[in-house]
C-alpha positions as CSV (number, residue, x, y, z in Angstrom):
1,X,0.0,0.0,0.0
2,X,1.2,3.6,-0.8
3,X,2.1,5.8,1.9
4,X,0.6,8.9,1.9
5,X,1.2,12.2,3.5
6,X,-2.0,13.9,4.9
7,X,-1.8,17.9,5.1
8,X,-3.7,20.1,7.0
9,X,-3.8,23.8,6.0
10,X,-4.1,26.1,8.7
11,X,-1.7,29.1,8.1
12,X,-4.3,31.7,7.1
13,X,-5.3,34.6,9.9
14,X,-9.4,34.0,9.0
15,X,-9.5,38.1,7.9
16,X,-13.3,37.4,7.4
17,X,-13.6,36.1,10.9
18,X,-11.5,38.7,12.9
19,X,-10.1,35.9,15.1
20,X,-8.5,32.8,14.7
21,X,-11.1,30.2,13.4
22,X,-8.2,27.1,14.0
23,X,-9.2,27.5,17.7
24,X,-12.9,27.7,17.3
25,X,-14.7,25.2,19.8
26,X,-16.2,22.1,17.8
27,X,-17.5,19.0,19.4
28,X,-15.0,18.1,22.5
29,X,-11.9,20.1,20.9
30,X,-11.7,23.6,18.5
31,X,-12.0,23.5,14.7
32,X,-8.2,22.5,13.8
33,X,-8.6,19.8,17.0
34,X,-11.2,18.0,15.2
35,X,-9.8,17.7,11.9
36,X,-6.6,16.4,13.3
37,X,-8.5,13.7,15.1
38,X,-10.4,12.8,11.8
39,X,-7.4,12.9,9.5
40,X,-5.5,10.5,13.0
41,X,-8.2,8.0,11.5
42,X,-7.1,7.4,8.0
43,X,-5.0,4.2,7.1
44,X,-1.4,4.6,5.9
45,X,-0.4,8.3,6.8
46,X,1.3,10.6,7.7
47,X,-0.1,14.0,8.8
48,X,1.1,17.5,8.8
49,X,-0.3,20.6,10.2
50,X,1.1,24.0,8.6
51,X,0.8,27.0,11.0
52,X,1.3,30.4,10.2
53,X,-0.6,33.6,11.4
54,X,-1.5,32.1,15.0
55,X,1.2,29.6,15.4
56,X,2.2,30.6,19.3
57,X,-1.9,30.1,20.2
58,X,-2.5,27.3,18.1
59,X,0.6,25.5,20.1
60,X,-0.4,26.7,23.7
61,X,-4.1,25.8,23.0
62,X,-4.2,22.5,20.7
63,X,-2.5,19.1,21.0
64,X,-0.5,19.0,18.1
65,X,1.5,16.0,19.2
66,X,-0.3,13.6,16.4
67,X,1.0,15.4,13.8
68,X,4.1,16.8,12.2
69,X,4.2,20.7,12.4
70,X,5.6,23.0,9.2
71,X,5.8,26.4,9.6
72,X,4.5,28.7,6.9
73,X,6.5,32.5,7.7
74,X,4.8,33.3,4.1
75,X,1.6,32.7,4.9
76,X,0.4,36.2,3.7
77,X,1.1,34.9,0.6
78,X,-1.9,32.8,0.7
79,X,-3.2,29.2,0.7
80,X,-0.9,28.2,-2.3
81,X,2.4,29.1,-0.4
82,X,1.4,26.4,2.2
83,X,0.7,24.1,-0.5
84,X,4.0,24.6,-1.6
85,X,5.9,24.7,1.5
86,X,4.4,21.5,2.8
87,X,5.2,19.2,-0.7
88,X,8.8,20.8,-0.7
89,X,9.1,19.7,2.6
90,X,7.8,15.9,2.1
91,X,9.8,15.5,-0.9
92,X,13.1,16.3,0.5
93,X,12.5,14.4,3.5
94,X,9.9,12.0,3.8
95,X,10.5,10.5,0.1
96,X,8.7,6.9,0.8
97,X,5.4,9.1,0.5
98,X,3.8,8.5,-3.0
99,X,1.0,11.4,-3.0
100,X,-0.1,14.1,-0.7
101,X,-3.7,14.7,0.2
102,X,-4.4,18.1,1.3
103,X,-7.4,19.1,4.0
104,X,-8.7,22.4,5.4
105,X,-8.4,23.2,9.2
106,X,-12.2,24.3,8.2
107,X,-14.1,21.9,7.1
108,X,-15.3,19.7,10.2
109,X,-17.8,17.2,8.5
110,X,-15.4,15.8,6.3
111,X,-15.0,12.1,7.7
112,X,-12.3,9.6,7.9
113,X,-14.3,7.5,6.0
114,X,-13.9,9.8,2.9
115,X,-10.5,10.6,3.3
116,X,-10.1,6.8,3.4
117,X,-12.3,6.5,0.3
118,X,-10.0,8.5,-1.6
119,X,-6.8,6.7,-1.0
120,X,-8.9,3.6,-1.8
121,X,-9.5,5.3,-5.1
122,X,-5.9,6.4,-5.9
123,X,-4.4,2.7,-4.7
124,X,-6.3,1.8,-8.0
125,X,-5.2,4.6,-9.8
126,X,-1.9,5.7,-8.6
127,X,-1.5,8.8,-11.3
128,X,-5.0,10.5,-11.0
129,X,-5.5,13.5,-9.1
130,X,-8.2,12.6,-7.0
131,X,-10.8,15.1,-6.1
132,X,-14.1,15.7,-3.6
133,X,-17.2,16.4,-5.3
134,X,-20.7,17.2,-4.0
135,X,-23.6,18.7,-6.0
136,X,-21.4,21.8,-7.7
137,X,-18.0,21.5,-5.6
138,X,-15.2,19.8,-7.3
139,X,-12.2,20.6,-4.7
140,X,-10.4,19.8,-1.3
141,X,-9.8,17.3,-0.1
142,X,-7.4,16.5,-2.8
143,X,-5.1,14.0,-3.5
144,X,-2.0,14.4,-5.4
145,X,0.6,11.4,-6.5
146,X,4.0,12.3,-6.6
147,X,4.3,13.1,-10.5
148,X,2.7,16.7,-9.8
149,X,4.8,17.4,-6.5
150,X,7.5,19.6,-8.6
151,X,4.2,21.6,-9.8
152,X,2.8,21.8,-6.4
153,X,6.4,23.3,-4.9
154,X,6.1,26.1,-7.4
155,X,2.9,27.5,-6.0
156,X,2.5,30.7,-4.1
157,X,-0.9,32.6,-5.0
158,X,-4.3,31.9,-2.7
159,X,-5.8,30.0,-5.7
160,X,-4.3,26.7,-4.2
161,X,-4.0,23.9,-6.3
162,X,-6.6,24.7,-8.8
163,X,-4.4,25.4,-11.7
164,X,-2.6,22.3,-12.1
165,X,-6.1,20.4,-11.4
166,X,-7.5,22.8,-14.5
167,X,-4.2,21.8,-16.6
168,X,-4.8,18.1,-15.8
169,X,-8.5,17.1,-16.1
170,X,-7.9,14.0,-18.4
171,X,-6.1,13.0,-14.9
172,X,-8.8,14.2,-12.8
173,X,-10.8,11.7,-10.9
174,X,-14.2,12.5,-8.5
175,X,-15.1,11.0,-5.2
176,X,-18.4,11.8,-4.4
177,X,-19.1,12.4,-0.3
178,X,-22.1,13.1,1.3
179,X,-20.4,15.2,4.1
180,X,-21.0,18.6,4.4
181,X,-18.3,20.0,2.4
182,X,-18.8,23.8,3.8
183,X,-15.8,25.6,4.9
184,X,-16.5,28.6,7.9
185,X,-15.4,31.9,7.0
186,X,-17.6,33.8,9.0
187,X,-18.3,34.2,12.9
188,X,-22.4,33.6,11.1
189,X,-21.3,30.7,9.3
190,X,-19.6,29.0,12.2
191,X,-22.5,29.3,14.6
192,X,-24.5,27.8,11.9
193,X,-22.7,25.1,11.2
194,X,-21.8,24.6,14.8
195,X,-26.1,24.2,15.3
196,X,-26.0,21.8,12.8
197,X,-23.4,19.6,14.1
198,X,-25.2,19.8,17.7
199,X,-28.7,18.9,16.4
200,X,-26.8,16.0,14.4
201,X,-25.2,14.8,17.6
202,X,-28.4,14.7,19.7
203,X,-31.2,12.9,16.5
């Protein structure tokens, strides 16, 4: 089985949120805590965390022990530096990993199962790009095999990884989930999701 190197993006400063969202309270933990407890689930991985605008809070407040920890100084640069940082990082040294598949520090619902689903998925095809998709969304979580990592180190807008998926769609493969794919942006947008995820805890 291929090993594969889970990343966690959580370098931005959540400008739409005016605090940091990483530390957010979800279920028994914060927004960031969660995710790294899903992502703790998948088979075969290794996971990394990539800090940036709240690092020193993120480490006083969250056990980031599961997890290797990169530090993104660029962050400002936007989502794509991190991508970048993060597969420059794994290539040099952590070179047994054969893909990296990348997850927001936002989006709560997505399981362990689906992350699962899509290593499944790119076991059987080892050089597809292997994508969520729900309804309208094609993006994260996405999988990458190792063939696209020198395209991934180049990287440095905040349009992440959509340009090499765009230049690749012959290579493009879907998983389709049935999580809520819904990232929070917004104090409003939190507080709704965090309602849904207590009414879906107590039905």
């Amino acid at each position: 089985m291929d090993q594969i190197a889970i990343v966690i993006l959580a370098a931005g400063n959540s400008k739409r949120m005016g605090q940091s969202k990483q530390l957010l309270p979800w279920k028994n933990s914060t927004l960031l805590g969660s995710v790294i407890e899903n992502t703790c689930l998948v088979e075969a991985v290794e996971v990394f965390v990539v800090l940036g605008a709240y690092t020193n809070e993120i480490r006083e407040k969250i056990d980031l022990s599961p997890a290797n920890i990169l530090i993104n100084e660029n962050w400002q640069q936007g989502l794509g530096s991190s991508i970048a940082l993060a597969t420059a990082e794994i290539n040099k040294k952590y070179t047994d990993m054969n893909a990296v598949l990348f997850v927001l520090a936002d989006q709560p619902f997505i399981s362990s199962h689906h992350l699962n689903t899509i290593i499944a998925l790119h076991n059987t095809e080892k050089e597809a790009i292997v994508i969520t998709r729900k309804e309208d969304y094609r993006g994260v979580p996405v999988l990458f095999p190792a063939k696209f990592f020198s395209e991934l180190i180049t990287l440095s807008n905040d349009q992440g990884a959509k340009q090499i998926i765009n230049r690749n769609k012959n290579e493009v493969r879907e998983i389709i989930t049935q999580n809520n794919i819904a990232d929070i942006d917004t104090f409003e947008s939190y507080t709704e999701l965090y309602i849904v995820n207590l009414n879906s805890n107590v039905s």
